[in-house]
Steps between C-alpha positions, in 0.01 A plus 500: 500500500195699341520747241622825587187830404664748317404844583278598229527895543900446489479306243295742240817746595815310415605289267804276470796593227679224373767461748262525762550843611138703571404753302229768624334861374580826675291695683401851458321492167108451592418883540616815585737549161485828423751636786789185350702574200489352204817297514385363908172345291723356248709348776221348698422324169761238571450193669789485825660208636377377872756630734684215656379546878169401423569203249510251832105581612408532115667156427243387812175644364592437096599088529428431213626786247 
């Protein structure tokens, strides 16, 4: 069997914890920051777990992390 690519632009996103769970940023915090609140900024500060519907196709595209 060959090697499996790993997609590069999914890769730069996610990274794996140590249990193997995939951690990602949230969206919403490139521009347009004046309308959130103070404590919405703060939130989107904090890396969120991959939600457990997509783990199957990320596991596909990510092989190797």
């Amino acid at each position: 069997m060959p090697k499996i690519k790993t997609n590069r632009a999914a890769a730069k996103r996610f990274k794996a914890t140590g249990t193997g769970k995939l951690k990602r940023n949230k969206a919403y915090r490139r521009h347009i920051l004046t309308k959130k609140t103070t404590k919405n900024k703060r939130n989107l500060r904090k890396a969120a777990m991959m939600d457990q519907t997509n783990i199957k196709n990320m596991k596909k595209i990510l092989p190797y992390i």
